[in-house]
N, C-alpha and C positions, 0 to 999 in steps of 0.2 A: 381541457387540453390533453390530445392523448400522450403518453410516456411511450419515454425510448425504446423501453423495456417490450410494448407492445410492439412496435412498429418491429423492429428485429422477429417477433414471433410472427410478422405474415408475411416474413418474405419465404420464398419456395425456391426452392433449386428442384432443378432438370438433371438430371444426369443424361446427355447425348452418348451416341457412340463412339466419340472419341473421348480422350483423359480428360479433354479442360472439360471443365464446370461451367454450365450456362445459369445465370441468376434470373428470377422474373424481374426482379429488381431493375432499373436502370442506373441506380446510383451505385447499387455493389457492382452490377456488371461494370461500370466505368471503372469500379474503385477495382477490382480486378484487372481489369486490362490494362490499368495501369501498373499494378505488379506484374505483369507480365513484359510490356515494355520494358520497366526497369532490370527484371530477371536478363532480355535479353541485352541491351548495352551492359552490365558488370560483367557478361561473358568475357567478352574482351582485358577489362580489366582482372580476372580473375587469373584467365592463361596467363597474363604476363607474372602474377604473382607466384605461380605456381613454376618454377623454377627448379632446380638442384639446389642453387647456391643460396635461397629463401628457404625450402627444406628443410636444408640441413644447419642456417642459424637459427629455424625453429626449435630444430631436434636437440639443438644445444644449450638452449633452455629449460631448467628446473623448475617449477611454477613451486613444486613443493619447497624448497631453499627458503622463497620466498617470504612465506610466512605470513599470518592474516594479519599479524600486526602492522610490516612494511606495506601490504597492499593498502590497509588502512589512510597508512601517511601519505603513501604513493597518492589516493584518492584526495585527501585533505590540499595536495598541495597543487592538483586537478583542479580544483576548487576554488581553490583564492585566487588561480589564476584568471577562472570561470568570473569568480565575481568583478576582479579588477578589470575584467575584458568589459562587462556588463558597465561599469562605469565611465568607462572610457568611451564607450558605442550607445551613445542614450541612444534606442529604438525608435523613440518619441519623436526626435531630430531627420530621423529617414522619412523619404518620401513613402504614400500609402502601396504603391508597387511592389515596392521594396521587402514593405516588413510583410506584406503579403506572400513575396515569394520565399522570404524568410520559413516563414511557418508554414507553406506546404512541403520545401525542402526538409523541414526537421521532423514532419509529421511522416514524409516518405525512407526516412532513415531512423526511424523509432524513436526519436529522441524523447521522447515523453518516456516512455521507460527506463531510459538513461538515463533523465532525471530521479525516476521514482525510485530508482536502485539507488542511486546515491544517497538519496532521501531517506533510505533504509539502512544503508547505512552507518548513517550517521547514531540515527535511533539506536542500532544496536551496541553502539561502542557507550552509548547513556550508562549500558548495565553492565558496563565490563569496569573495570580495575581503574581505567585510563584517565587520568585528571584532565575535564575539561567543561567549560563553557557551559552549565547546562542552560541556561538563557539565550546566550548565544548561539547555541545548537538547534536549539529547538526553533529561533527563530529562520535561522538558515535551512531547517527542512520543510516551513510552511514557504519558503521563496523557490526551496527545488519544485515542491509540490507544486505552485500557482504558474511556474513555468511549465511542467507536464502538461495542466490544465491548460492552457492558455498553445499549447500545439495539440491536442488531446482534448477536448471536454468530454468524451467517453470514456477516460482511463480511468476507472474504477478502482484501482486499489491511490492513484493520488489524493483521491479525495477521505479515503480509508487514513492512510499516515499523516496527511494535514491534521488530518481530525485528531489520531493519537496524539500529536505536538502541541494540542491545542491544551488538549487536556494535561497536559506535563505543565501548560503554562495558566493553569487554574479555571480558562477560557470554555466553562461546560455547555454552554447555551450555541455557541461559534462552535465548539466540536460536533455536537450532536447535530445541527445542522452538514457540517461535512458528510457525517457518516449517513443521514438521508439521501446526499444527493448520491453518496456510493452505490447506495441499496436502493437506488432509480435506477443505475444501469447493472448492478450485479445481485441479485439478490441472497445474500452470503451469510449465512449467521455470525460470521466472526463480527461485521458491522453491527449486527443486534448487540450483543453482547456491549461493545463498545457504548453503544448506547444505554445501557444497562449498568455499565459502572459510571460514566460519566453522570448520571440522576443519582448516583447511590453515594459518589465524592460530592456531590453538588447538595447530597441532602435529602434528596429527594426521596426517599425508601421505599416507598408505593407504588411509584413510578419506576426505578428499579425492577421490583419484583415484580411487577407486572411486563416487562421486557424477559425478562429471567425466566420465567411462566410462558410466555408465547417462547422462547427457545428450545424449552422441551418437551409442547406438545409435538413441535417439529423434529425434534431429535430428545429423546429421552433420558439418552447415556451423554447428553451434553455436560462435560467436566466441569468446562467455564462456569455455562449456567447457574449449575448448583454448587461449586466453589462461591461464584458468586453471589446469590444469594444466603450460605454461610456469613458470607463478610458483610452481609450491609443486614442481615440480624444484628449481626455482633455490634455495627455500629450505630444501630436502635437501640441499643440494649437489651433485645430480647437473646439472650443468652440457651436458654433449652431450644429455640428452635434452630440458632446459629447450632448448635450442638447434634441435632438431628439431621442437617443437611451438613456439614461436617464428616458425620458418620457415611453419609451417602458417596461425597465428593472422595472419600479416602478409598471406597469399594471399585471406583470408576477408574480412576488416576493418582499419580502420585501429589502428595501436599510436601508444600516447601517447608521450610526452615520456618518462616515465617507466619505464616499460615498454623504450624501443629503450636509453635506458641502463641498464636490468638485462638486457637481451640483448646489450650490449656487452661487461659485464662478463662473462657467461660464455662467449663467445667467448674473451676475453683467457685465462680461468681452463682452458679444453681445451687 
């Protein structure tokens, strides 16, 4: 079965004499013409928004005042609305028309990255200060993810952060699957990697370091990489060579707080 990842590397673009883009493609070119369709109806909508009196209630908004924290809540409380909507509108219950025009409308207004962003989030507030849910969090960003997915099966970073939540939720076998099907349509090292600590939590140490290993023959000065390979010596117990890629990892990038005391400790343990 060929992958996506190919089919995208034989399409060819024309550059004509004029600005648009001609695709050989027939499916881009549709999927193009229809961003251009749509470019031209929001004309309309746009002049009207474009105003003095719209302007100028822009202009008198502080986005800094704000503050990431209230955007935060602001999003959370996006959310529960989001989900209470979701409950209240089983999809299931619509005719097949319906939820069809459903998801090329949200697929035409990006919604799958609306999703993924929130999905993002949510993860990032995991590692902040903020008392909350992390079971509950982590299951609500595989549900933003799987709606990305589900307008989107090409959006490659939802399959990327499902797969992080997965692994927060001990789920290594179900992550690492995520993050394959990422690195089908993106090929990224930050997904390798993922794969690489998820075998290394899971135990797996050989498997591990052999993802760690194929990261930097591709990138050398890969931080991750060889950070992580430090940490999953350390948690083999081989301690001189966590100590030796340690050394390396500290020459590349900075080491956390946590990190220089698990290199502490295997210093002490040689």
């Amino acid at each position: 079965m060929k992958k996506q990842s190919d089919e995208w590397e034989d399409i060819e673009v024309n550059e004509r004499s004029t600005d648009k883009v001609h695709f050989e493609s027939p499916l881009i070119q549709s999927i193009s013409d229809r961003i251009d369709f749509l470019r031209d109806e929001a004309k309309e909508i746009l002049e009207d928004l474009d105003t003095e009196q719209v302007r100028q209630q822009i202009d008198e908004i502080d986005l800094d005042e704000l503050g990431e924290d209230a955007r935060g809540q602001i999003s959370d409380i996006v959310d529960d609305f989001s989900q209470y909507k979701s409950k209240i509108i089983n999809s299931d219950d619509l005719p097949e028309f319906v939820r069809d025009y459903s998801i090329d409308a949200k697929r035409a207004l990006n919604r799958d990255a609306d999703y993924v962003r929130r999905a993002q989030r949510k993860l990032d507030r995991l590692d902040s200060d903020e008392l909350v849910d992390v079971y509950k969090t982590n299951i609500r960003v595989i549900e933003l993810c799987d709606k990305a997915i589900k307008v989107n099966k090409s959006n490659a970073d939802a399959y990327y952060i499902k797969g992080l939540a997965l692994i927060n939720l001990d789920k290594y076998s179900e992550a690492i699957e995520e993050f394959v099907s990422s690195l089908a349509i993106d090929d990224d090292n930050k997904a390798w990697i993922a794969i690489g600590n998820a075998n290394a939590l899971n135990g797996d140490y050989e498997d591990a370091l052999g993802i760690y290993d194929l990261v930097l023959e591709r990138d050398e000065c890969s931080f991750d990489a060889i950070k992580g390979k430090a940490l999953t010596y350390y948690a083999s117990g081989d301690y001189k060579k966590a100590d030796d890629e340690f050394k390396k990892a500290d020459k590349v990038g900075y080491l956390g707080g946590v990190s220089k005391e698990i290199w502490d400790e295997c210093l002490e343990n040689i």
